[in-house]
C-alpha positions, -999 to +999 in steps of 0.1 A: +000+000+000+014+031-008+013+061+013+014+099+006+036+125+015+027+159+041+034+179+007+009+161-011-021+165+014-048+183-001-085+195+004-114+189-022-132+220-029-167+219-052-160+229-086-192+263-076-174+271-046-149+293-057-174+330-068-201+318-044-209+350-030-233+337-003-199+326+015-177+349+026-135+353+024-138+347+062-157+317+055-137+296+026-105+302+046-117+289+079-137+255+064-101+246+041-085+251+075-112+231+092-110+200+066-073+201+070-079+180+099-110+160+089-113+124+092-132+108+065-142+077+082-155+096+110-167+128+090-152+149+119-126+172+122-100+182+154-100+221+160-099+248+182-095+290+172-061+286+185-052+260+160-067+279+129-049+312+143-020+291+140-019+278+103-029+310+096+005+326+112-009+348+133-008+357+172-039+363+191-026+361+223-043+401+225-063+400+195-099+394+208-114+410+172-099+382+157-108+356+181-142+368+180-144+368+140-134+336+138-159+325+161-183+341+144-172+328+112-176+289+128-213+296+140-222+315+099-206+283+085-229+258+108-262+281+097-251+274+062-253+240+067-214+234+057-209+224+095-235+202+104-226+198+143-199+210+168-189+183+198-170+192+224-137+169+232-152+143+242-173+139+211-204+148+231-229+173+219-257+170+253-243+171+287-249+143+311-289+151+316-295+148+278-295+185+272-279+201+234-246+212+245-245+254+234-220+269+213-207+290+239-202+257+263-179+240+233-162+273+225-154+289+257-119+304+246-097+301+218-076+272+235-108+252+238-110+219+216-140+211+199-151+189+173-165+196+140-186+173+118-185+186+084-202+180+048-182+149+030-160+164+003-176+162-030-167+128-052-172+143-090-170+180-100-142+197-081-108+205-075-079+206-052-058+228-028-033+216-013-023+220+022+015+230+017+001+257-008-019+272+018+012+273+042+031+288+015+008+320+017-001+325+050+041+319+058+048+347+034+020+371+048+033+367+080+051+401+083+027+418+055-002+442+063-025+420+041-059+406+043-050+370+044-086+359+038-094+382+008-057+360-006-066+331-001-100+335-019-085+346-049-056+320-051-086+300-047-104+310-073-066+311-096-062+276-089-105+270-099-100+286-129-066+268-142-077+233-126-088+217-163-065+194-188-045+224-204-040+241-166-050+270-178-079+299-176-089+334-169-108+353-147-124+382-165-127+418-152-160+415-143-152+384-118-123+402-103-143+428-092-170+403-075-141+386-054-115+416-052-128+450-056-095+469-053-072+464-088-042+475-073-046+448-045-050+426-074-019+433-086-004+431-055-020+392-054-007+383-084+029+394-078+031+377-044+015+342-058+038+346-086+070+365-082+074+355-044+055+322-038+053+308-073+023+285-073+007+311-102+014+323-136-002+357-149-008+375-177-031+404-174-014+425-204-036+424-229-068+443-239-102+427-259-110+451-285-148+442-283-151+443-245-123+468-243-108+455-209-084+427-198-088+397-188-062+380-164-050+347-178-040+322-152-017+289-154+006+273-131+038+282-121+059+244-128+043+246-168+059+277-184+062+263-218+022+253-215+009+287-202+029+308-230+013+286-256-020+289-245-013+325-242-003+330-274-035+310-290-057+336-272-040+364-284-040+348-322-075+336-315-091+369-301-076+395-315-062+407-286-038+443-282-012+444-257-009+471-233+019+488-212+002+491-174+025+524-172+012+540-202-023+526-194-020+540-158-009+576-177-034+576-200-061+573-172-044+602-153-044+624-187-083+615-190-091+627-157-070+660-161-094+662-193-123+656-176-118+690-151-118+711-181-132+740-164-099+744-150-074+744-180-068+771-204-074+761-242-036+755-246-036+729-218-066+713-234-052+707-269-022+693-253-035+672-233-059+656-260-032+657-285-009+637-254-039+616-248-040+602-287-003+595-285-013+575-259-040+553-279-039+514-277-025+510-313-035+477-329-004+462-350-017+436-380+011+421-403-003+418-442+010+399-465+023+415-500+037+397-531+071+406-520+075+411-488+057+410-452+044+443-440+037+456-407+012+485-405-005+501-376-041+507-374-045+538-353-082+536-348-088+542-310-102+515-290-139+530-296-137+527-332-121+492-331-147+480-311-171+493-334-188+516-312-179+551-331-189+587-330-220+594-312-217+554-299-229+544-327-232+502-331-210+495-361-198+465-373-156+469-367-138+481-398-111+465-423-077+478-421-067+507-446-059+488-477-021+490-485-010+501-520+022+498-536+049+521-545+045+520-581+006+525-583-013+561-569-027+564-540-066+579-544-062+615-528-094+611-508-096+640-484-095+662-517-123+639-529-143+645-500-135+684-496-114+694-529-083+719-528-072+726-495-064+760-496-101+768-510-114+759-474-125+781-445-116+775-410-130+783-377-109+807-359-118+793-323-091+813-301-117+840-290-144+817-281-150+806-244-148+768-232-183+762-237-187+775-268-157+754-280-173+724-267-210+739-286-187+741-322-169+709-314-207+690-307-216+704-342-183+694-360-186+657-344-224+654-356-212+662-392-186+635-388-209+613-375-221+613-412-187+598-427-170+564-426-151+559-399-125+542-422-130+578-446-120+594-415-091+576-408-078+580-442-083+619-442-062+620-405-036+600-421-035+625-449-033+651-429-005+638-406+016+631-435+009+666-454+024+683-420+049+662-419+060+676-456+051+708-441+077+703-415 
């Protein structure tokens, strides 16, 4: 008969269990910690607070908030019918004249021992944590002003998600924000799972152009070779851009300067939209030509490769510009659309106030509205090159 090692212990979680938000972070930590010790043939389990406050690494010697959470935790979990009875040590739930034993008379203190009869772990649909993973966390967090339930809910649901026959998945925006609702503790998560702990891989680079957000890819940290590949066929597969977190994180800050626009002077406005389109996700598509490969750039914002447009508009996304060769003309098409150049009036819009800027601008984007967005693009492309000449 063979026998397992302490590093290959492990707790069976249901497959639903991960984003059920009837059960709190408080909750899922404490019942893994409380089938740590739990006895199959008996369906009982050997606890006390003091021995949870322990695997979790902390001291509670003072801490009475704690001791009282976790309490508190044990009698939620029993209401939700995942702890179907507490016995004291002796395995007793009545005292010696038949009557029910209370909580408070099994739990006195934190050193008190108690007995827990808990839900057998599912048979089909679910998946595994293992114990030495859950010591690897809470021995990291030990000197770290984290919340080490709110970790261990989301490793949780990282090791859901990536617990299928290509160990690999994602947890979408919209999920993150159910279980975590702070990104920047996100990131802080994923770095410490990752960079510190390595039980996780992560990728949350990369922007949907449809849904225009990004979804945080997940593997596991031993398959490199298998998480890259996987990567890479979602990218291929979905069309996905990549984005730089710094210059996403600046273009954001830009926005929000934009959005105060009471406060700037017209200068400060221009520059900051013109420093806000240098910032644009930029799409990059390699085309195949009879001769060679070529890379262009389609520098439609995110908006317009989602299809939404001026006005938010539903249309259908549009084909890149088509690519001519040297040796044939290119179609002039702004002079098409608006002839010579020099024959055309322009506003004058430096004595106008803010509001009346944003009036004209209202006016000039409903006429737009009118043309192609890919017309568009071809006329700011024109025009970029012509002041290029210029220059």
């Amino acid at each position: 008969m063979s026998s397992i090692t302490p590093d290959e212990y492990y707790v069976k979680l249901p497959n639903d269990f991960y984003d059920n938000l009837s059960i709190s972070n408080e909750e899922m930590t404490v019942l893994i910690l409380l089938y740590r010790n739990y006895q199959q043939y008996k369906n009982l389990g050997l606890c006390s607070i003091q021995i949870i406050c322990d695997l979790m690494r902390i001291n509670v010697s003072n801490n009475r908030k704690l001791i009282s959470t976790i309490k508190d935790t044990i009698i939620e979990l029993m209401n939700k019918g995942y702890i179907i009875k507490l016995y004291n040590l002796y395995c007793k739930d009545h005292d010696n004249n038949g009557n029910k034993l209370s909580i408070n008379s099994i739990i006195k203190d934190k050193d008190s021992t108690f007995y827990v009869e808990l839900i057998p772990p599912p048979e089909n649909g679910y998946f595994k944590i293992f114990d030495e993973e859950i010591n690897y966390i809470f021995e990291e967090l030990a000197s770290k002003n984290l919340n080490k339930f709110n970790i261990i809910r989301y490793f949780i649901a990282c090791r859901r998600v990536s617990s299928n026959e290509s160990n690999f998945g994602y947890l979408t925006q919209g999920k993150l924000k159910k279980l975590v609702n702070d990104s920047r503790t996100i990131q802080r998560y994923n770095k410490i799972l990752q960079d510190d702990l390595h039980l996780i891989r992560f990728n949350n680079s990369y922007l949907t152009p449809d849904k225009n957000y990004c979804t945080t890819y997940i593997g596991h940290w031993d398959d490199e070779a298998n998480f890259n590949r996987q990567l890479e066929t979602e990218i291929s597969g979905k069309g996905l851009i990549y984005t730089d977190k710094t210059q996403s994180n600046e273009r954001r800050s830009v926005q929000q300067k934009i959005n105060n626009v009471n406060n700037l002077t017209l200068e400060e406005l221009e520059e900051l939209i013109k420093k806000k389109k240098e910032l644009e996700y930029k799409l990059v598509v390699k085309e195949e030509c009879e001769d060679s490969k070529v890379e262009i750039i389609d520098n439609r914002s995110v908006t317009e490769i989602k299809g939404i447009g001026l006005q938010n508009k539903k249309l259908k996304p549009l084909p890149l510009p088509k690519i001519y060769n040297e040796d044939n003309d290119e179609p002039d098409i702004f002079e098409d659309l608006f002839g010579d150049e020099e024959e055309n009036d322009y506003w004058d819009i430096s004595n106008l106030t803010i509001e009346e800027q944003k009036a004209l601008q209202e006016i000039e984007d409903l006429n737009k509205a009118q043309i192609p967005l890919d017309v568009l693009q071809m006329i700011e492309n024109e025009l970029n090159e012509r002041e290029e000449d210029e220059e």
